[in-house]
Each structure stands twice: as structure tokens, then as C-alpha cells.
N, C-alpha and C positions, 0 to 999 in steps of 0.2 A: 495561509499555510499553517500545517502544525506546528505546534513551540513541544507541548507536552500532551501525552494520552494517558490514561490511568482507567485500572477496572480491579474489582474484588468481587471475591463470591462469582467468578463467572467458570463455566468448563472446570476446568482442571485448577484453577489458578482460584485457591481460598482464600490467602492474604492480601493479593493485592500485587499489582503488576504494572508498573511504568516503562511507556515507550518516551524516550526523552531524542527528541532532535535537536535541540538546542546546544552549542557550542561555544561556549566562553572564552576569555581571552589567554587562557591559560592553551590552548591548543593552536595547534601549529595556522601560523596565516594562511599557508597553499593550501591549507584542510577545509579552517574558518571560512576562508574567502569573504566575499560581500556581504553577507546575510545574516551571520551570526547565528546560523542554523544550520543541519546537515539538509543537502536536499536527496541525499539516497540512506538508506538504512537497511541493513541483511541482517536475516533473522535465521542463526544454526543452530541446531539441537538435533541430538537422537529422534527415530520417528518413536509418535509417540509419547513425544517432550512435552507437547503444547505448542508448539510453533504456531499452525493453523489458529489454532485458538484464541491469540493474539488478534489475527484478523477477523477472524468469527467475531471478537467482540467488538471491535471497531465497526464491522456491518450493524451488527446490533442496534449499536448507538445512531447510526447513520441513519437505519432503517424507520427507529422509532420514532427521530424527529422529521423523517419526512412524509412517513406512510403512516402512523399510527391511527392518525383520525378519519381516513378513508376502509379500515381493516371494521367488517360488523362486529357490532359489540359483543356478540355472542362469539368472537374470534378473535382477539384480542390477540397483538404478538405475544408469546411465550418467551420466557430466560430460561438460557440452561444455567441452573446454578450449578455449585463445588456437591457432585454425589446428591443431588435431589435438596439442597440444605433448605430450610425455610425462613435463615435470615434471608436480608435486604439484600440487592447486588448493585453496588455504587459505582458510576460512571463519571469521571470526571475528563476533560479534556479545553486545553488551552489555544488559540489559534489567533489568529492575523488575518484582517480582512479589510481594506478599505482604508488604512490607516490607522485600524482601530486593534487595540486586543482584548479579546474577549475569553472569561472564564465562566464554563458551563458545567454543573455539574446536575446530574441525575440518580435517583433513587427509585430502585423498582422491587415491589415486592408482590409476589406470585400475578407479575401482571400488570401491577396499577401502580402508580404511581404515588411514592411516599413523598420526596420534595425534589422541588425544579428549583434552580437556584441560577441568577447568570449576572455577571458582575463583567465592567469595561473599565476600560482603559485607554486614555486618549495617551498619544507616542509623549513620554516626558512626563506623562501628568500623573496623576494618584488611581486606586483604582476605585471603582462607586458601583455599589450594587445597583444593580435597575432594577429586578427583579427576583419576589421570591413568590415560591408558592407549595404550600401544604396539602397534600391528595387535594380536593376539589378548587381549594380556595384561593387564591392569588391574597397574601397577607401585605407585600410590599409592591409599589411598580412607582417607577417617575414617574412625573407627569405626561409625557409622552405617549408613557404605556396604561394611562390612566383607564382608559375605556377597555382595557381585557378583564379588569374587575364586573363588565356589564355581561360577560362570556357565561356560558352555563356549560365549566370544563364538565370533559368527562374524564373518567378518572385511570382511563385505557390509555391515554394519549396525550401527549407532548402540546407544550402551548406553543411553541413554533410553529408547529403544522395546523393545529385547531385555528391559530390567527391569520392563518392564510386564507378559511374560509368567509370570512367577514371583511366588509368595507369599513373604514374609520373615517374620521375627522383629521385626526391626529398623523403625523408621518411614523409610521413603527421601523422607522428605519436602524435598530436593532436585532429585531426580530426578524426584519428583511434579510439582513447579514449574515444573521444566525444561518439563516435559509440558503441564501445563496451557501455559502461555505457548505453545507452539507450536501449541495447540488453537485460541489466541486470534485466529488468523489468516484473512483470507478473501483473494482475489485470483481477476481474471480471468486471471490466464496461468499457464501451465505450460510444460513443456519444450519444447512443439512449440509455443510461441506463444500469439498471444490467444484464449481462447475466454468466450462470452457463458454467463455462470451465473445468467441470467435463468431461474425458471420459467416454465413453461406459465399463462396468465391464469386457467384455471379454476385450479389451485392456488394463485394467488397472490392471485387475490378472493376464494377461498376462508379464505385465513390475513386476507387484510382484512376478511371478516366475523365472524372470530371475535375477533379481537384489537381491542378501540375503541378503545383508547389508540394504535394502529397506525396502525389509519385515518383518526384524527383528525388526526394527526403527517401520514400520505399527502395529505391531502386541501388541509392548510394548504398544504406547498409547491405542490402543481399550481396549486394557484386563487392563488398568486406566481407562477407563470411564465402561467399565460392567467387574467385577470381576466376574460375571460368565463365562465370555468366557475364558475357561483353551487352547484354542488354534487353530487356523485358516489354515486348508489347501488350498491350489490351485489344482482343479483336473480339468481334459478334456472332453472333449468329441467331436464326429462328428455329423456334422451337416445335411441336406439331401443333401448337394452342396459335402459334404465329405472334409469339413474346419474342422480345429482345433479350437475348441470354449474352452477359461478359463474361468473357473467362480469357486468364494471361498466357502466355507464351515466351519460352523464357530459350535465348540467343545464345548458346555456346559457340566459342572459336575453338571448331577442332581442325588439326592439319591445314591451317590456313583457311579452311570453310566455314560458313555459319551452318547450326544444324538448330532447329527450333523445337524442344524438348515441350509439352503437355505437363501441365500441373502436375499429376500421378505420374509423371518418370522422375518428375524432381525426389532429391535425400529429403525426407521425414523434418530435416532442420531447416532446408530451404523454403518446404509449406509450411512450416509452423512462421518463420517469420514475415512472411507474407499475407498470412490471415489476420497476423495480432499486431503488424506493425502500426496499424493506425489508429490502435487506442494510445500506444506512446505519443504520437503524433498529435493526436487531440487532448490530453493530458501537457503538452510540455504548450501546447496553441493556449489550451485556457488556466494556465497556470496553476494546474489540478493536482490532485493526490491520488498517485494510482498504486491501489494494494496489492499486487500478484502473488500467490500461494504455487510453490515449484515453480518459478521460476525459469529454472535451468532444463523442462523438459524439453529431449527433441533438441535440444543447443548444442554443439561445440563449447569447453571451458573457455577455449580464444574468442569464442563471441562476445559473451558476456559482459568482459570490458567495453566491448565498442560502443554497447546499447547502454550501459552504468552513465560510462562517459557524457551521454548526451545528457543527462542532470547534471552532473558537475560541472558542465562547461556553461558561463553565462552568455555564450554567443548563443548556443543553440538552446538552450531555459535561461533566455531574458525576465522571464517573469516568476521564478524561483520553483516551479513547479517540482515533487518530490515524488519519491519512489519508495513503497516500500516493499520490503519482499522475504519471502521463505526462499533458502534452496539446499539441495543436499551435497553440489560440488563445491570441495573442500578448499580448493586455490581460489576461490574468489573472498577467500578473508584473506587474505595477503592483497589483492587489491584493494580492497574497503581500508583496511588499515581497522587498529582499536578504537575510532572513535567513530565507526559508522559500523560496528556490528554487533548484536545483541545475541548471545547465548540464553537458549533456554534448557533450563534443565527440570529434574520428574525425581522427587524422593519419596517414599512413600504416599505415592498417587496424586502427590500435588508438586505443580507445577511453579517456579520461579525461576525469572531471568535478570542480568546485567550486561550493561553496555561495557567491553572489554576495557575501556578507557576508566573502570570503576575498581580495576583488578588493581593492585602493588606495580608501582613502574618499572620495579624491578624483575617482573613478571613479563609483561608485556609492554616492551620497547616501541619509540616510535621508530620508522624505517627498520625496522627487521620482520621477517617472516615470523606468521602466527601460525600457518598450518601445522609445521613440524611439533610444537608445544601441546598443539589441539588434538594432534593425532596420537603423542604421547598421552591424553587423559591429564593435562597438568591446568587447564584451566576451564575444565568441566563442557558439559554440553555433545557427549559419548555415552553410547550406552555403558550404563554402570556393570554388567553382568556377564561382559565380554570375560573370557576362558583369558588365564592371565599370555596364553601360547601364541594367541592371536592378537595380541595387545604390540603395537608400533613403538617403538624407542622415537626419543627424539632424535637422536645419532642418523637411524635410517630414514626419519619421515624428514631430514634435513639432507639426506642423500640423495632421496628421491625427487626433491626438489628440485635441486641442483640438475640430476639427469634428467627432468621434463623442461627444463631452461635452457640444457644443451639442445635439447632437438631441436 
């Protein structure tokens, strides 16, 4: 799991940008729980803030240690840096893997690689560099990683991924770690933005009918967001090639009858959470880190909790799997609370964020509503340039609260 992510000089974000999921003892136990880590994090800001951006660089990093050395060299991955800049843009990023904690940090400049740096940590013990290495060179490695000094880097690409290509002697079972952990990733965006990593529905009723423990997981949350659906089957058919095509079928109880409704008559929220429920699924299964950008398209606000929930609860993320996410619906920081939500904000053209839990306590309380403060402008992360006429009081964004609780 993540502990800490950090990036400078990237997108919109010049100085430097930490996502911290870690939770000390200073916060509440029901919060803390088991882990000493958040395993959900919400990311609010103005559109336009850098939200995205956040995970734009997270892919980045993701990207460069997995793919970098399969990308021709004449193609190298590209950084967006701060406005075109031609300093360096430093990635750093802390995580938990195997027992082990690992500190990785990366240096890119227009391209290539200035220094790779990765330092462990056994649970209790000190921490020890393994490894460093300067644009070509590999300067420091243990003995273990002794034989990547025999490597002929190149200077496009990560030695995570390059050491994948080669057979050793030696166990790189660091480097293996490294690897995996970065396998452990799923996200809707990438360099050019959001894209939808929904499958096709025959494919995806196809993995629902073979997987029960899937479907049954599928079917509990839908029939939570529409209590009318008393139950969803999988059935086939051929197609003129004479393919087997899945596609669902979803069971209302009307007037005492069932009537069996077609994918395309369901609400816009009922397919969306049908197509994307089983990367939750396979994320909370391999105890993964799933980054989703909007979030909340297509959803009910009353969903949201249901699907957060399934991270917070260690029955159903036994294996501490984490969530991170953008959204633009406002009452879902009143669920997160301040120590699961990161505001970002945009002052002249650069981008900086804080986890609310970093604001004055007297600011933001624990067990009290955040939206109404947030809606007032009092703890940033709103457009700056709103007409003062249309600007919310906290009086009314605490009224309105109140009257979407009655209903």
C-alpha cells in the first residue's frame, strides 16, 4: 500500500505536491482503525484546480517504472512539466509491500533520467539504501543488486522495468517488489486525461457469469442503489458470426410481477455501476490501489457511501486495498471526514493542495460537517472568482444540509 506520494515540477503543481495517507496516533481510532493508514482518500478542488493532475502524476510514475523500457527509444515517455519548465520533475513515493517499506525516488529531465534512488526498510528496523543510480550509471547497489551494475541502462528508462528484462544469479527480490507494487495499480487517466476503462458488457457479464463470488458482490450493491431490482441474470445468445454474446437482464418487482428490463432501459447509474463494479472488485481481491478521476459520474450522492464503505470495512478489504479519487459531489466530505480529504487549490496558475486534517482544529472539527465551511469559501478549494451574489453563507450551506437529511 501507499504510506506517502510526492511530485514537483509536474502539470500545474511547480513546488511540489504530497498525497499523505498515513494516520498517526493523534487521530481518531474508528478513523485510524487497523493499518495506520487511510485506505480511501477524496480529492476536491474547483475544476481546473489540478485535481486530475494529482493522478496524471501518479500514472506517470506508475507508467515509467513499468513500460519505460519497452517504449522505442526514439519515443521515450514525455513529462508535462509547470508551463513547459526545463528544470527536473522529482517523483518521490513511499509504500508497503511484502513486509517491507520501500522509499523510491525518481528524477526526470526532458526525458531521461537524472537519479533513481530506492531505499528499504525492514518493519522495526533502520532504513538502508539498496540502490542509487546517476543518468546511466548505477553508483551504489547491495550485494544482491550487484549484477545491474553489468546492465547497459539506458537513460529513457527505469531500472525496475530494464531488470525485468535480464535473468540473474542473484534473487532481486527488491526490484521484484518494486514491480509488483506498481502492477498493483489500476486508474482511469493517463497522460492525455480521463479515459473510461469500462469493458464492453458481453465481456464483462461474461467474467459475471463465470466468477459467483463476483456476481454476488455485483448484484448486492445494484439491488443498494435501486431497491427495485429484486435480481439480475446473465443470459446468451448467438450472434450472426455464431459467437456466444453475454448480456444481463435485470428483474424488477412491479405490482407483484417480475418484468425483466434490458441493459439500455436501465438509469444511466444502474450501467455505470455494472460495467465498473469489477474493478472495485479486483482491486479490494488483490489488495490494490485504484485511482478513479470523477468518481461520482452517473452516481446518486447516496451511493457513494455504500462503494467508500467497502474500503473502510476490514471484512470486505481484508487486505487493506485503497481508493483514491477526484469528485465534484460536495456531501461526500462530510463522509470522508478531514482526515481522508485533500483540497486542491489554483493561484496564479499553480496548483497546491492539504489534507483538511492540516487546516486549524478550530477550523475543521472532528464529527462536524465540512460542506457547509467549504461552501462558504472558508477552507479554500472553490473557485476564487465566483461574483460575491452567488457565494453560499455557512448559515445556508448548513441549512441545506440539514434539509437534504430530512428527506
Amino acid at each position: 500500500m501507499i504510506r506517502k506520494f510526492a511530485v514537483r515540477n509536474f502539470c500545474s503543481f511547480r513546488e511540489g505536491m504530497e498525497v499523505n495517507f498515513e494516520l498517526d496516533g493523534k487521530v481518531p481510532a474508528d478513523v485510524r482503525q487497523e493499518w495506520g493508514y487511510t485506505t480511501v482518500l477524496g480529492i476536491k478542488g474547483a475544476n481546473g484546480s489540478g485535481k486530475t493532475n494529482i493522478l496524471k502524476a501518479l500514472n506517470c510514475l506508475n507508467n515509467f517504472c513499468l513500460n519505460s523500457a519497452d517504449v522505442a527509444a526514439d519515443k521515450s515517455i514525455q513529462i508535462d512539466t509547470f508551463y513547459r519548465s526545463k528544470e527536473p520533475t522529482d517523483f518521490s513515493i513511499e509504500f508497503e509491500i511484502n513486509q517491507l517499506r520501500y522509499f523510491y525516488e525518481l528524477s526526470l529531465q526532458n526525458g531521461l533520467v537524472v537519479t533513481e534512488n530506492l531505499h528499504r526498510k525492514k518493519m522495526g528496523g533502520k532504513k538502508t539504501l539498496v540502490l542509487t543510480r546517476e543518468e546511466k550509471k548505477i553508483t551504489t547497489a547491495i550485494k544482491d543488486l550487484s549484477e545491474l551494475k553489468q546492465i547497459k541502462l539506458r537513460s529513457d528508462a527505469s531500472i525496475i522495468c530494464q531488470a525485468k528484462k535480464f535473468e540473474f544469479q542473484n534473487n532481486m527480490i527488491d526490484i521484484e517488489n518494486c514491480y509488483k507494487f506498481f502492477k498493483l495499480m489500476f486508474m482511469n487517466v493517463n497522460n492525455a486525461g480521463y479515459f473510461d476503462f469500462a469493458r464492453d458488457i458481453s465481456r464483462t457479464s461474461k467474467l459475471y457469469h463465470e466468477g459467483s463470488k463476483l456476481f454476488i458482490f455485483i448484484k448486492r450493491i445494484i439491488k443498494l442503489a435501486d431497491s427495485s431490482i429484486r435480481d439480475i441474470e446473465i443470459r446468451t445468445r448467438t450472434d450472426d458470426r455464431d459467437e456466444l454474446i453475454y448480456y444481463p437482464v435485470f428483474i424488477h418487482k412491479i405490482d407483484g410481477k417480475d418484468l425483466a428490463l434490458r441493459f439500455n432501459e436501465e438509469s444511466s447509474g444502474t450501467q455505470t455501476l455494472y460495467k465498473k463494479m469489477a474493478i472495485y472488485w479486483a482491486t479490494l481481491e488483490g489488495g490494490a490501489l485504484l485511482a478513479i478521476d470523477e468518481f461520482d459520474i452517473h452516481l446518486h450522492a447516496m451511493v457513494l457511501p455504500s462503494i467508500v464503505d467497502l474500503f473502510l470495512s476490514p471484512e470486505t478489504n481484508p487486505k487493506g486495498a485503497q481508493f483514491l479519487f477526484t469528485a465534484h459531489n460536495t456531501e461526500i466530505i462530510d463522509y470522508l471526514g478531514k482526515y481522508r480529504t485533500l483540497l486542491v487549490n489554483k493561484e496564479d496558475s499553480e496548483s497546491y493542495g492539504y489534507r483538511l486534517d492540516e487546516l486549524p482544529a478550530n477550523l475543521v472539527r472532528n464529527n462536524r460537517p465540512i460542506s457547509p465551511i467549504y461552501l462558504a469559501g472558508k477552507i479554500g478549494g472553490i473557485p476564487t472568482n465566483i461574483p460575491e451574489s452567488y457565494k453560499v453563507t455557512e448559515k445556508v450551506a448548513e441549512k441545506e444540509g440539514q434539509y437534504r437529511g430530512e428527506e
